[in-house]
ZATITOR-428781 format. One record per atom (N, C-alpha, C): z, y, x. Coordinates in steps of 0.05 Angstrom, whole numbers, padded with zeros to 5 digits, always signed. Layout:
ZATITOR-428781
ZYX...
***
This chain:
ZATITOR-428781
-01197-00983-02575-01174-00976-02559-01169-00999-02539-01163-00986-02517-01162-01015-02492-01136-01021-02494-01128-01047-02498-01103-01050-02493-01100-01072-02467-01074-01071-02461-01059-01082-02430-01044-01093-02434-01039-01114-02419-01000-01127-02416-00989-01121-02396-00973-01123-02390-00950-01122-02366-00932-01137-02368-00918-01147-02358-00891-01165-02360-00873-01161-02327-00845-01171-02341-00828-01155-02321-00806-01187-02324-00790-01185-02301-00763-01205-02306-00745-01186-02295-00737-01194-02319-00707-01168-02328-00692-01162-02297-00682-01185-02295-00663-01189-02264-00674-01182-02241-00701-01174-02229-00721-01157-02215-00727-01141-02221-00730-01134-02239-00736-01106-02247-00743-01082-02228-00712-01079-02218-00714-01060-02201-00721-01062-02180-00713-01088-02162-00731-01101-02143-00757-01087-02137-00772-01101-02161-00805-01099-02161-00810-01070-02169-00801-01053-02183-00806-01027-02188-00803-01003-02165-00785-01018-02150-00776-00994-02124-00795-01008-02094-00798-01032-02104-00821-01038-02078-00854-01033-02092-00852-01021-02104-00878-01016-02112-00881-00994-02118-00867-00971-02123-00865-00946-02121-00887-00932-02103-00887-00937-02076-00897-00912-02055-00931-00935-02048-00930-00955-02069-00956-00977-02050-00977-00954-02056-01007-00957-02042-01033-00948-02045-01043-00958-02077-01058-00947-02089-01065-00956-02115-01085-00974-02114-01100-00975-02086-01121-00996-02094-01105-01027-02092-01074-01033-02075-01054-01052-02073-01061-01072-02098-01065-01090-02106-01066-01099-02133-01022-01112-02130-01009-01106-02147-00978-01117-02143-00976-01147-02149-00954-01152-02140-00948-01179-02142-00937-01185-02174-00938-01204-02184-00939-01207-02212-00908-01233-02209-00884-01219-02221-00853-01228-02217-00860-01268-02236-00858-01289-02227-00851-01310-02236-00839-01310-02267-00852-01326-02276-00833-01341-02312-00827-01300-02323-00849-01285-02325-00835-01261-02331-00825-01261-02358-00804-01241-02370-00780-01245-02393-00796-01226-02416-00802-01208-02402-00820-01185-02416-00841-01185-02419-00862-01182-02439-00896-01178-02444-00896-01156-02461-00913-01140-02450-00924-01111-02486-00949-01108-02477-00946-01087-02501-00991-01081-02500-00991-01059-02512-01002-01046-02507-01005-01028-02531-01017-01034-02552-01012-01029-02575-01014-01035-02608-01032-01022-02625-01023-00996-02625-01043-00971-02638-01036-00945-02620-01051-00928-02629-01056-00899-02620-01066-00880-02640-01060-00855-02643-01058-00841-02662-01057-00815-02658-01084-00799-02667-01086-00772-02658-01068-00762-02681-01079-00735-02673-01056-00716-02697-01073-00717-02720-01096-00716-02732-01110-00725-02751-01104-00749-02765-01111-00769-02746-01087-00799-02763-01063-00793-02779-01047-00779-02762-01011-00769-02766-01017-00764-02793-01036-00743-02803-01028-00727-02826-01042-00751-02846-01052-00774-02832-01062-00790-02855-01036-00813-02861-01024-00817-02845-01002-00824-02847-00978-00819-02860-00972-00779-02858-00955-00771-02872-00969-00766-02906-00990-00772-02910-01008-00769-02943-00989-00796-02954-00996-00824-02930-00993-00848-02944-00953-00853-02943-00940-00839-02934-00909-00844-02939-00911-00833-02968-00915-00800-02967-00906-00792-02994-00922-00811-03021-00948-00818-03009-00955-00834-03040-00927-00854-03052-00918-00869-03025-00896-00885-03028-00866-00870-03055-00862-00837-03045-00852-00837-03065-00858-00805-03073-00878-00814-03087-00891-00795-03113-00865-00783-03129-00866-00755-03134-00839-00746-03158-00822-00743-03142-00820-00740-03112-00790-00744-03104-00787-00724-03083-00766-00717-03068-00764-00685-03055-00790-00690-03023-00802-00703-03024-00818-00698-03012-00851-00692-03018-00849-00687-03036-00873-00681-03048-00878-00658-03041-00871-00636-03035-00888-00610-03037-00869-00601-03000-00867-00618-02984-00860-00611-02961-00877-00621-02947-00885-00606-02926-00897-00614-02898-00879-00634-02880-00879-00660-02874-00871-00677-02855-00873-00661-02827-00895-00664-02823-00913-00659-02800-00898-00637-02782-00889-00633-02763-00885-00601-02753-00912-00595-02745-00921-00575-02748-00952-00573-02744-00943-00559-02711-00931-00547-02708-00914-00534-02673-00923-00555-02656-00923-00578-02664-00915-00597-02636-00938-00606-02628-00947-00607-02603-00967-00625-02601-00960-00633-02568-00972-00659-02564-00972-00672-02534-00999-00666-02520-00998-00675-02495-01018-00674-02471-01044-00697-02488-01071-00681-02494-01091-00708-02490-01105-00705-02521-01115-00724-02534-01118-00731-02560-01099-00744-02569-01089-00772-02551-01073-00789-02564-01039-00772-02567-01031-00764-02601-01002-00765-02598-00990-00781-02600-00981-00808-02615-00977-00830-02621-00981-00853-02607-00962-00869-02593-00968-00888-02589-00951-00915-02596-00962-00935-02601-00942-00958-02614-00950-00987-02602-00935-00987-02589-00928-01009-02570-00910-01041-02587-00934-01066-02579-00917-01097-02588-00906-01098-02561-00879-01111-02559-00857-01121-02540-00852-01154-02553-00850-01171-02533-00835-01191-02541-00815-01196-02508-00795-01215-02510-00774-01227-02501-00773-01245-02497-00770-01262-02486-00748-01285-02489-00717-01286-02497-00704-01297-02509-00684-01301-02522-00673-01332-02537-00650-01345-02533-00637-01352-02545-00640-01368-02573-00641-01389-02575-00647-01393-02608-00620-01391-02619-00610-01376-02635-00592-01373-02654-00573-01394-02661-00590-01418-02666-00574-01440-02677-00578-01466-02649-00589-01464-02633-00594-01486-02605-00592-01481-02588-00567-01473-02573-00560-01464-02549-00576-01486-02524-00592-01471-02505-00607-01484-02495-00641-01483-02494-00641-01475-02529-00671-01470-02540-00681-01436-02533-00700-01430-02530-00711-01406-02521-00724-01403-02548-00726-01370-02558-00749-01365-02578-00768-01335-02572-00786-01331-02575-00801-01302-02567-00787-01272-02580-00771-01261-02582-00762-01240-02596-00786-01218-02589-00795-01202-02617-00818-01189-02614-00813-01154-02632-00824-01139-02627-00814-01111-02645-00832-01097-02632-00831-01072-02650-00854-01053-02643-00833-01026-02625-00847-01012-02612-00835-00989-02596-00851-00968-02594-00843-00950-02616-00860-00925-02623-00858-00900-02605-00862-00889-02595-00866-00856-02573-00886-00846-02574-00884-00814-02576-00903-00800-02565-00912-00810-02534-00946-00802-02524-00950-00809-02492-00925-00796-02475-00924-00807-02454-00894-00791-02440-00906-00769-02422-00889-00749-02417-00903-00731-02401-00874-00719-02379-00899-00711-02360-00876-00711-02338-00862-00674-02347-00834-00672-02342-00819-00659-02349-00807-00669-02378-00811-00680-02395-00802-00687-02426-00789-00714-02422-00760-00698-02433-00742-00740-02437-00741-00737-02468-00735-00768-02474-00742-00774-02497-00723-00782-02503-00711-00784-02529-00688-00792-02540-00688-00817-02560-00675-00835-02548-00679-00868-02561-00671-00871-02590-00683-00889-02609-00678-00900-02631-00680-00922-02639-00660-00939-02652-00661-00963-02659-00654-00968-02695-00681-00977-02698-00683-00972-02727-00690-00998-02743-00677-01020-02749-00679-01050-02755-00689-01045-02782-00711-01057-02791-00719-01059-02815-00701-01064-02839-00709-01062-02860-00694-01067-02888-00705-01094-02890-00692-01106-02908-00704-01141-02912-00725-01145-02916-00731-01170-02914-00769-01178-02916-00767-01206-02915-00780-01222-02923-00772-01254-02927-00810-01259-02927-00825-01245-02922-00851-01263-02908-00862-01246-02883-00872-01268-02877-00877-01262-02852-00901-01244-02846-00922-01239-02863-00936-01218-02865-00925-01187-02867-00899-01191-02870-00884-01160-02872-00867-01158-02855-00874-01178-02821-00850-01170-02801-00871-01144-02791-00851-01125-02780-00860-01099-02769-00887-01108-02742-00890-01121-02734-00915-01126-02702-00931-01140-02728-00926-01157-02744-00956-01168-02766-00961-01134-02782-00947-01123-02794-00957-01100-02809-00975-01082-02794-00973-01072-02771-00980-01063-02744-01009-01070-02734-01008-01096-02735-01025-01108-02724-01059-01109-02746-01052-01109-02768-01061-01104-02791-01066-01075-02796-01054-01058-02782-01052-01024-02800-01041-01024-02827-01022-01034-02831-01009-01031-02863-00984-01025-02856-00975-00998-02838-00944-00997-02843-00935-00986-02858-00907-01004-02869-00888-01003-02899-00876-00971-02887-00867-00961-02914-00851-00931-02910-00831-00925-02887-00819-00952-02879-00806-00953-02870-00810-00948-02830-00831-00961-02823-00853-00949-02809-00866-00918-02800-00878-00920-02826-00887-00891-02828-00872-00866-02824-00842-00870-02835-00822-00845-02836-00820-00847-02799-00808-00872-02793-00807-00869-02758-00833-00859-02741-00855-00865-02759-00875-00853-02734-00882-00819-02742-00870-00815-02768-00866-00778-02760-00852-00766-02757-00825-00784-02747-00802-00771-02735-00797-00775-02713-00808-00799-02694-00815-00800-02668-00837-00778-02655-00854-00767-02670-00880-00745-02669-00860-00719-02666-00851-00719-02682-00831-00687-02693-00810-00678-02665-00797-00697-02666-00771-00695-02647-00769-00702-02623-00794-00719-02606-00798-00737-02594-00787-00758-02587-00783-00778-02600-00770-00799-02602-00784-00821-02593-00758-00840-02581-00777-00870-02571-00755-00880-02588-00773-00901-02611-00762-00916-02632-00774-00940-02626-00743-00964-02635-00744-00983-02634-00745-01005-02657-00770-01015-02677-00767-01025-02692-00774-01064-02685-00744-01078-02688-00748-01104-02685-00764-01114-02703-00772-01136-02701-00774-01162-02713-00755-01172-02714-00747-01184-02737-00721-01200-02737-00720-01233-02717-00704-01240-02713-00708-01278-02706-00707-01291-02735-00742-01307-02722-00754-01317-02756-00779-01307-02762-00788-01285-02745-00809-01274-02762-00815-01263-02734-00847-01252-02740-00869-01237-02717-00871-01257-02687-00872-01265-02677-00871-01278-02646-00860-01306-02652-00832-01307-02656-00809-01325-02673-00812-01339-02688-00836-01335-02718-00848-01345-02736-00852-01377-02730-00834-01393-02746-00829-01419-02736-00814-01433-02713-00813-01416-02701-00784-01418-02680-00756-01420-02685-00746-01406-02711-00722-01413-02712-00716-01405-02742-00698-01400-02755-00692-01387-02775-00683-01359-02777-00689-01343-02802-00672-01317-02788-00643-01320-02795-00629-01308-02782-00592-01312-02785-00587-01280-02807-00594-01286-02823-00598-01256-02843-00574-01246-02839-00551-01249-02844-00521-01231-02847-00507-01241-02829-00510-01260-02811-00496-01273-02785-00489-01250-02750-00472-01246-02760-00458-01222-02739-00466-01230-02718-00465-01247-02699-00464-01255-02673-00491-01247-02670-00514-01272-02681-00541-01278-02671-00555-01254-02675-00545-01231-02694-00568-01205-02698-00556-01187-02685-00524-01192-02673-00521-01169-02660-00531-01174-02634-00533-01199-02626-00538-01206-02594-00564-01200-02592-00591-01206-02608-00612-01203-02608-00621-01173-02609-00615-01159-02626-00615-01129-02630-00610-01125-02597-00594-01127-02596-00581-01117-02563-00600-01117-02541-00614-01151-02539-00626-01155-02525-00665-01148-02525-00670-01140-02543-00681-01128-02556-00691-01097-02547-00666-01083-02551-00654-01052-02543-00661-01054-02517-00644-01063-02494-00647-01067-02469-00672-01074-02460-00696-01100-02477-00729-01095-02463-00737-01073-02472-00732-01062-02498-00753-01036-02499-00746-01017-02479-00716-01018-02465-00714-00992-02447-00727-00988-02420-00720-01022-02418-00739-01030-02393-00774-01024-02402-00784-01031-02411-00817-01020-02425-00813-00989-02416-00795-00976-02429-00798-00946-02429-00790-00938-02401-00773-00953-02388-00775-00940-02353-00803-00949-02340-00805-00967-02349-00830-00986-02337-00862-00961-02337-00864-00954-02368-00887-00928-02369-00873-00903-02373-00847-00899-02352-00848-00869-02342-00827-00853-02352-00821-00865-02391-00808-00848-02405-00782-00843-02389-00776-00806-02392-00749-00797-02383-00730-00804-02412-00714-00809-02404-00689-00811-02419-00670-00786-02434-00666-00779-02448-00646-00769-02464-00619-00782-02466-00601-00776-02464-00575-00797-02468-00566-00793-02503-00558-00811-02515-00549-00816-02539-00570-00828-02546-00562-00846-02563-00578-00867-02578-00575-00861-02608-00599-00860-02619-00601-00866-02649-00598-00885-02663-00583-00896-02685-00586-00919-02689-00589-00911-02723-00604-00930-02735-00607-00929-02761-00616-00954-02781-00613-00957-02804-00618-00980-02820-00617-00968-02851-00636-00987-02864-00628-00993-02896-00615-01020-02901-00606-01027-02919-00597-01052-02924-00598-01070-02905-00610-01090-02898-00618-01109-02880-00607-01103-02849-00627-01072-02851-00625-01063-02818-00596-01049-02820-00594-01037-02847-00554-01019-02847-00545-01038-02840-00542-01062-02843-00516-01088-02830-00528-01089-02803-00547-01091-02789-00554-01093-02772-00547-01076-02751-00548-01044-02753-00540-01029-02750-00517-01015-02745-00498-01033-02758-00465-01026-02752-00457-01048-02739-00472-01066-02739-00460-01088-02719-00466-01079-02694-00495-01070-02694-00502-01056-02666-00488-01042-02649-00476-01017-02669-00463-00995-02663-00432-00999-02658-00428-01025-02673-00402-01027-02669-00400-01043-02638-00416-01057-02630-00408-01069-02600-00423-01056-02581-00432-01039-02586-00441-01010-02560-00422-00995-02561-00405-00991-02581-00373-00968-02583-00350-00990-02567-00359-01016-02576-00329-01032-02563-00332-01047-02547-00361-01056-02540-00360-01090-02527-00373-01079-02498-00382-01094-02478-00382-01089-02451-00403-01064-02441-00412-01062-02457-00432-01035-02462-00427-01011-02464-00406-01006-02475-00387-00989-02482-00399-00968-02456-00411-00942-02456-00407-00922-02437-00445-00920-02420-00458-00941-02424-00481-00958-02419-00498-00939-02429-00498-00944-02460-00509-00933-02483-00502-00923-02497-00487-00892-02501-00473-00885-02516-00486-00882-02547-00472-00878-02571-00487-00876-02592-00480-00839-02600-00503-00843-02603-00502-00803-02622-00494-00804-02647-00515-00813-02657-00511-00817-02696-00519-00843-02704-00497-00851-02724-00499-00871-02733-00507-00869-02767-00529-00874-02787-00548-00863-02802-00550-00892-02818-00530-00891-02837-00548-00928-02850-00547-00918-02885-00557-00934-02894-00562-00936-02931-00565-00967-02945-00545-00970-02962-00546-00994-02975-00533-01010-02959-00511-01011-02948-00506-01031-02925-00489-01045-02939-00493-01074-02931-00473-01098-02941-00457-01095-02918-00425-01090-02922-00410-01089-02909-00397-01116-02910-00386-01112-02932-00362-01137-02949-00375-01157-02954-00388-01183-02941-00393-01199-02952-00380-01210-02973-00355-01219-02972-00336-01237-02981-00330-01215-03010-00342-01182-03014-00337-01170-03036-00353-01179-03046-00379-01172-03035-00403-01179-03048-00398-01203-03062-00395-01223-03050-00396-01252-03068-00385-01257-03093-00362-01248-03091-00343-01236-03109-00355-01221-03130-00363-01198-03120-00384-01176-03148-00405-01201-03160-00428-01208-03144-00441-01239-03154-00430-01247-03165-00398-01265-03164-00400-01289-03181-00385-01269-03215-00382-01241-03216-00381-01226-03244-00399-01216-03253-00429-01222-03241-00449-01205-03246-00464-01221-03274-00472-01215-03295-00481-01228-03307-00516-01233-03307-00527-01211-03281-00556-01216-03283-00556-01209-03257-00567-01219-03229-00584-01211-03205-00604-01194-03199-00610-01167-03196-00638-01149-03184-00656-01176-03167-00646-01178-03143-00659-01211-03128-00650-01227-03118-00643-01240-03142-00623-01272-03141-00631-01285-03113-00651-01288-03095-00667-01299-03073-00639-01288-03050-00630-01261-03053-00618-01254-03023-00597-01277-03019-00576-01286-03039-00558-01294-03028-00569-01328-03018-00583-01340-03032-00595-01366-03023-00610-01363-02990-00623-01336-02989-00631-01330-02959-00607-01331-02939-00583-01312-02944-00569-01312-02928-00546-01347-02923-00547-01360-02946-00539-01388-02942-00553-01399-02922-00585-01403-02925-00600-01412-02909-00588-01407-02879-00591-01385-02874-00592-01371-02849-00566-01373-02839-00541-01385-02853-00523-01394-02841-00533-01429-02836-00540-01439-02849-00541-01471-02847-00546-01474-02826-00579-01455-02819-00593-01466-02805-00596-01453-02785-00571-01436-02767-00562-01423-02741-00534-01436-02733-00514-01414-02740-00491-01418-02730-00470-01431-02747-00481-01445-02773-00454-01461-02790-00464-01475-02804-00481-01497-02785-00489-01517-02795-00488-01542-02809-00457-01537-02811-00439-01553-02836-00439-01545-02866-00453-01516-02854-00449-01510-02897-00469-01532-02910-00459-01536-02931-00471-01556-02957-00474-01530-02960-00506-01540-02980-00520-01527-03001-00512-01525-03029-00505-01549-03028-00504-01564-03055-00478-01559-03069-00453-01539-03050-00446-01534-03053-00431-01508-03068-00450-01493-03064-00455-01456-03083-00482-01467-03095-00500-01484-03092-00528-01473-03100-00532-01506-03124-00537-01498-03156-00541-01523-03163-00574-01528-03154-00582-01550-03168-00612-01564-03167-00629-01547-03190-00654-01537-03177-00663-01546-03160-00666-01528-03136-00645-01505-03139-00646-01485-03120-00631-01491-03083-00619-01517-03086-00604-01521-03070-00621-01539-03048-00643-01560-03060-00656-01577-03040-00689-01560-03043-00689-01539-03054-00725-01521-03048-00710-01494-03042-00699-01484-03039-00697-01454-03028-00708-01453-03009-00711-01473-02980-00712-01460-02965-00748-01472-02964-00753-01492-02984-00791-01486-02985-00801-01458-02989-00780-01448-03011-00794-01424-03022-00788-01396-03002-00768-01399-02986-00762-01382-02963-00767-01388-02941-00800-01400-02929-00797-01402-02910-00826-01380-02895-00815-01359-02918-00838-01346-02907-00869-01331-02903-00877-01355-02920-00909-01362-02928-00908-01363-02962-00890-01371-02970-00905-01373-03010-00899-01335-03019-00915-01334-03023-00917-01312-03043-00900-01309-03065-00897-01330-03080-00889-01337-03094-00858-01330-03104-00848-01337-03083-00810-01342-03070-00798-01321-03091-00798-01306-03105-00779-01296-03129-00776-01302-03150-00803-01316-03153-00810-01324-03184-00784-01353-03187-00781-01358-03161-00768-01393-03168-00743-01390-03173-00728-01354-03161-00700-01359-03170-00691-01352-03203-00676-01369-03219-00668-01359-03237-00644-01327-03230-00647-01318-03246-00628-01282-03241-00611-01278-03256-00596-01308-03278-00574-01314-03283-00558-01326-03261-00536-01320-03246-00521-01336-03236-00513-01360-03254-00506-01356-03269-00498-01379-03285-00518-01411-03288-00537-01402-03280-00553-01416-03271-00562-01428-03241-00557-01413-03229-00568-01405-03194-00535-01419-03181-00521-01419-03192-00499-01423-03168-00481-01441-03190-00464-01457-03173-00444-01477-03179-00431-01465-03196-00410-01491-03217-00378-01481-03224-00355-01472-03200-00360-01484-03188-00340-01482-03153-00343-01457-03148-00374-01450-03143-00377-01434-03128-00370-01401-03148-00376-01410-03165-00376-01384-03187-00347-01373-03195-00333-01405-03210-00302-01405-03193-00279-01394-03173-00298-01396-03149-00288-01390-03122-00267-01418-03119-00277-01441-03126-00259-01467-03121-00270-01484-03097-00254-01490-03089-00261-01508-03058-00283-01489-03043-00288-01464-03036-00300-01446-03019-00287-01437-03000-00268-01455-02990-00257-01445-02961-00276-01443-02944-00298-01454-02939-00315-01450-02913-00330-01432-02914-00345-01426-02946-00358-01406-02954-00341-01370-02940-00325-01375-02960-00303-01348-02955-00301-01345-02922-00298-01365-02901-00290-01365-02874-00315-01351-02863-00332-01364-02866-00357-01356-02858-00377-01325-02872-00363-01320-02893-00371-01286-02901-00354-01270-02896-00323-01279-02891-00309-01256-02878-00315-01251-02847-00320-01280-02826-00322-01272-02809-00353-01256-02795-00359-01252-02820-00392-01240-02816-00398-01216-02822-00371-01208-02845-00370-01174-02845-00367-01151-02837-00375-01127-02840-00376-01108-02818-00344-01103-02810-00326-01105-02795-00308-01099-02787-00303-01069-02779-00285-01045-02793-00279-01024-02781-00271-01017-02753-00280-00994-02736-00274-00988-02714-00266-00960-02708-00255-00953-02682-00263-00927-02684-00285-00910-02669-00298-00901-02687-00323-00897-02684-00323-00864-02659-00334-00863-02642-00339-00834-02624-00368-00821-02634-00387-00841-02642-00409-00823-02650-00415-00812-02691-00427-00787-02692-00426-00780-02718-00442-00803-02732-00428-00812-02758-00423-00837-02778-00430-00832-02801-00453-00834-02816-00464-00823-02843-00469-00849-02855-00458-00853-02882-00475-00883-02903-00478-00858-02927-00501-00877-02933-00514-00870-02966-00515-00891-02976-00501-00882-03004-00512-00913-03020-00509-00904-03049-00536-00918-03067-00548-00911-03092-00522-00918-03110-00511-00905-03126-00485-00909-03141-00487-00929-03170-00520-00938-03167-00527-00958-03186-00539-00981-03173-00528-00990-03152-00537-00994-03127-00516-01039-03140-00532-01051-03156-00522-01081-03155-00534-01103-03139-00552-01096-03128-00563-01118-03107-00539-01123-03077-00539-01093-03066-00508-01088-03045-00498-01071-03060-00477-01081-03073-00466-01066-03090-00452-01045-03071-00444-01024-03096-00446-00989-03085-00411-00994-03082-00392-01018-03093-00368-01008-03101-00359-01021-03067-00379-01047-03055-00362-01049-03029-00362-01040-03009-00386-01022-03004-00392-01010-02993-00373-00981-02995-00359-00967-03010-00342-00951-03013-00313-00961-03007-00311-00981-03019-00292-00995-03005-00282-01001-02977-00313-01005-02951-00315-01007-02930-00305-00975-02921-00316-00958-02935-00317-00925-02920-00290-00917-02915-00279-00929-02939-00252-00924-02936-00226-00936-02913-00232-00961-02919-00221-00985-02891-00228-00970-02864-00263-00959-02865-00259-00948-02834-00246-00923-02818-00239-00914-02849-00223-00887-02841-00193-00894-02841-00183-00911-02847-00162-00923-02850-00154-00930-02820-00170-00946-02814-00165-00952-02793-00180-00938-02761-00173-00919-02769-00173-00892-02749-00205-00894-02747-00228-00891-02757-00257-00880-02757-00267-00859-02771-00276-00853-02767-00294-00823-02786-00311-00830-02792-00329-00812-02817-00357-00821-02834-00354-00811-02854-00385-00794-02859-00389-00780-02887-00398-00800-02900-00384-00814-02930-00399-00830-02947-00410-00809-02968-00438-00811-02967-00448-00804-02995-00459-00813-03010-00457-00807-03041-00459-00821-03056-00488-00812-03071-00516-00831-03076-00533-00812-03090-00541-00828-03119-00563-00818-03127-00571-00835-03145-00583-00862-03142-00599-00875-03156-00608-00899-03157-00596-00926-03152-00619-00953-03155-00608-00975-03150-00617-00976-03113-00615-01000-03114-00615-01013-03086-00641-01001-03077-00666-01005-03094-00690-01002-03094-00694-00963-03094-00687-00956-03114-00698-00925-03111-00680-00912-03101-00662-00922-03093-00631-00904-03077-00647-00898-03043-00670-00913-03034-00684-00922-03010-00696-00883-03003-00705-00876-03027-00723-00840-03023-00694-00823-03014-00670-00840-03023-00647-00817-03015-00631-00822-02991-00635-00850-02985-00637-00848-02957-00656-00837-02937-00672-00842-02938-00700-00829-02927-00699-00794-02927-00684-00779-02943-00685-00757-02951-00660-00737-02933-00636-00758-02940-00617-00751-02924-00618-00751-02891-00628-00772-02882-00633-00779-02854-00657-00756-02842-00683-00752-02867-00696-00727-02853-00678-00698-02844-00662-00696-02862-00652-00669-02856-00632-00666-02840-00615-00693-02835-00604-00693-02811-00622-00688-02787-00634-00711-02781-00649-00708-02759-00664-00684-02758-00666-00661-02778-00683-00636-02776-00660-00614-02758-00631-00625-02779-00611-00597-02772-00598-00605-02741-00601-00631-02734-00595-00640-02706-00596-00626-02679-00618-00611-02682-00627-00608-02658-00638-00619-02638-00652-00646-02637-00658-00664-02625-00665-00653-02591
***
């Protein structure tokens, strides 16, 4: 497969796109200075691939309501051999914690080829957590190993025609050693996501794609927080009207930090004691660079967490104990002298709004990693305070509650109408 780059500077854009419009093709164009934008194409994927693709989701979950269903719409097909195409993007951007510092922001951007008469309808779909770097979405890609999470988007981008947007977080894919990721940090993932959103659209004007208005947005865990932070400053912040949102689609979402911590310090055993030491990290070492460690985290979890999270050890679960009682302070377990702690997880939680686009959470009702009780708690606050949203409630933990997200979101996006 031949692949290409292109690169664009955001602030020209249109400049260079409208003076280049009517040139002769043999013209070679002028190539825009310090450009902001680079992609390539990634992979390509006939309809034969597809159905090898939709074999390898359901192996993912064997026993479960997708077993004896066709993914595939077998109806659809595009112009050519290639239906599939999956596009690396990177950025420039912001380091999270060094105002001043630049880092590569990188993500994959899935579409059918574009064809003239067909607009496409955007999706922004932030991964579920991942703590090495072999499992950011452009390394899985790059490799041919995409996680379920992947796979469900590239046969629902096929189906509906969709241009999906799956980031790399900051920390991982391009970024990898550039900065840390800001795991639960409102500002740095909502700014990034954003900026993020905006190069893939530019990419997709860039090769042709027509537009659809409404935006998809979606997440599990990781990407569900991600996801409502997204959606919440495209409904309120200067964007507002830009990008409207259609459906808003998350599962497992940590809303409540400051609940969550709370459920933690009564929990008598951890599913993966590792998240909350990640999300410490990822405050230290961005935007609240005053947190002590040493303060929630005893020894020896407090001066190696972030060896064992940086990415590369394989290893990194085996080192957390999954007693709290072990893993975290008297203070902290307490809730004594945690004023900065508490400051810094309230101001990082999903805040209710009022929402204009349709608002769906799922979450596994045995669900202790993001627990299922703050998350209901949130559903409620946002209706409270004038929002709408179907909470449903299904089976499983954090982990197998994931097929009923996946399950629910297919049949939306089936009864949609896209």
């Amino acid at each position: 497969m031949e692949k290409y780059r292109k690169s664009a500077v955001l602030l020209l854009l249109a400049v260079f796109t409208a003076g280049c419009s009517d040139r002769d093709d043999s013209e070679t164009p002028e190539i825009p200075v310090a450009p902001r934008i680079k992609y390539e194409v990634l992979k390509e994927y006939s309809f034969d691939d597809l159905k090898g693709l939709e074999s390898d989701f359901k192996k993912e979950y064997t026993g479960g309501a997708f077993d004896l269903l066709s993914l595939i719409d077998r109806s659809v097909r595009y112009d050519g051999d290639v239906q599939m195409r999956v596009y690396k993007l990177s950025v420039a951007s912001e380091h999270p914690g060094r105002p001043g510092t630049e880092i590569s922001l990188s993500g994959l951007l899935i579409a059918p080829p574009p064809e003239e008469g067909r607009a496409f309808r955007q999706a922004v779909a932030p991964p579920y957590t991942y703590v090495l770097q072999r499992e950011a979405p452009t390394v899985r890609m790059a490799r041919s190993d995409p996680d379920p999470h992947i796979l469900f988007w590239l046969i629902e981008a096929f189906n509906h025609g969709l241009a999906v947007m799956i980031p790399d977080y900051p920390g991982f894919g391009d970024s990898f050693g550039q900065c840390y990721i800001p795991y639960v940090e409102k500002e740095s993932m909502t700014r990034t996501s954003l900026e993020y959103l905006k190069a893939a659209r530019t990419v997709l004007g860039m090769e042709k794609y027509a537009e659809k208005s409404g935006l998809i947005i979606s997440g599990y865990s990781l990407g569900a927080y991600v996801s409502l932070q997204l959606a919440r400053e495209l409904e309120t912040g200067d964007s507002y009207g830009e990008m409207p949102v259609d459906l808003l689609f998350t599962g497992g979402s940590p809303c409540n930090l400051l609940r969550e911590a709370d459920l933690i310090r009564a929990s008598a055993r951890l599913p993966q004691p590792y998240l909350f030491p990640l999300a410490l990290l990822g405050y230290r070492e961005n935007g609240y660079q005053q947190l002590v460690m040493s303060d929630c985290l005893k020894e020896p979890y407090a001066s190696q967490a972030a060896a064992y999270l940086d990415g590369q050890h394989e290893d990194y679960s085996r080192f957390f104990t999954d007693r709290p009682a072990d893993l975290f302070t008297a203070g902290f377990l307490e809730n004594r002298n945690q004023e900065e702690l508490n400051k810094i997880l309230e101001e990082n939680s999903v805040k209710p709004w009022k929402n204009h686009c349709r608002f769906i959470m799922t979450h596994g009702e045995g669900d202790e990693t993001v627990y299922y009780e703050q998350a209901e708690q949130y559903a409620s606050e946002h209706k409270k305070h004038g929002g709408s949203l179907s909470f449903r409630k299904t089976p499983g933990t954090h982990t197998s509650a994931g097929l009923w997200f996946f399950w629910n979101l297919y049949v939306e996006l089936e009864k949609s109408g896209l």
